[in-house]
N, C-alpha and C positions, 0 to 999 in steps of 0.2 A: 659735589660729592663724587669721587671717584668712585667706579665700579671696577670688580674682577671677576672675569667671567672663567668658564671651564667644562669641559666636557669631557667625561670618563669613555672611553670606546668600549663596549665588549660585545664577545659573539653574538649574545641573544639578547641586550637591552643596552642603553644609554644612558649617563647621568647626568644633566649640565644642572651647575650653578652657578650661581650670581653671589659675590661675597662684597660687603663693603667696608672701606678704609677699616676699621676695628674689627676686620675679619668674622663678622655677623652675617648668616646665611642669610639672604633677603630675599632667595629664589633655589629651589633642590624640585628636578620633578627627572623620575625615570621616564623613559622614550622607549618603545619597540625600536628594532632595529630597519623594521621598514618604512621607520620615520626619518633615519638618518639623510638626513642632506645627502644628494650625489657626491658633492665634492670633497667629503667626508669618509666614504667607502674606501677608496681603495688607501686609505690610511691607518684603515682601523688594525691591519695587521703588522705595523710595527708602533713601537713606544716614542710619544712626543711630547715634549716639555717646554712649554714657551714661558713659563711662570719668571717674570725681573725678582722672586726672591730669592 
């Protein structure tokens, strides 16, 4: 089973999820922003789209 994964950035919270092949949420949870991964931070402040759709 493929997975797709994704993370929303914003100032004060986080979104990642996990979606699979038939586009079914298998994973959604908000994040504080002091959970964000280091290498994460300094990207949060422009717009990034890796999505192959």
């Amino acid at each position: 089973m493929k997975l797709h994964g994704g993370i929303d950035l914003h100032s004060n919270n986080n979104v990642v999820a996990l979606l699979d092949e038939e586009d079914r949420v298998l994973y959604r949870k908000r994040w504080p922003v002091r959970s964000t991964p280091g290498f994460l931070r300094p990207r949060m402040s422009r717009r990034i789209n890796h999505s192959p759709r």
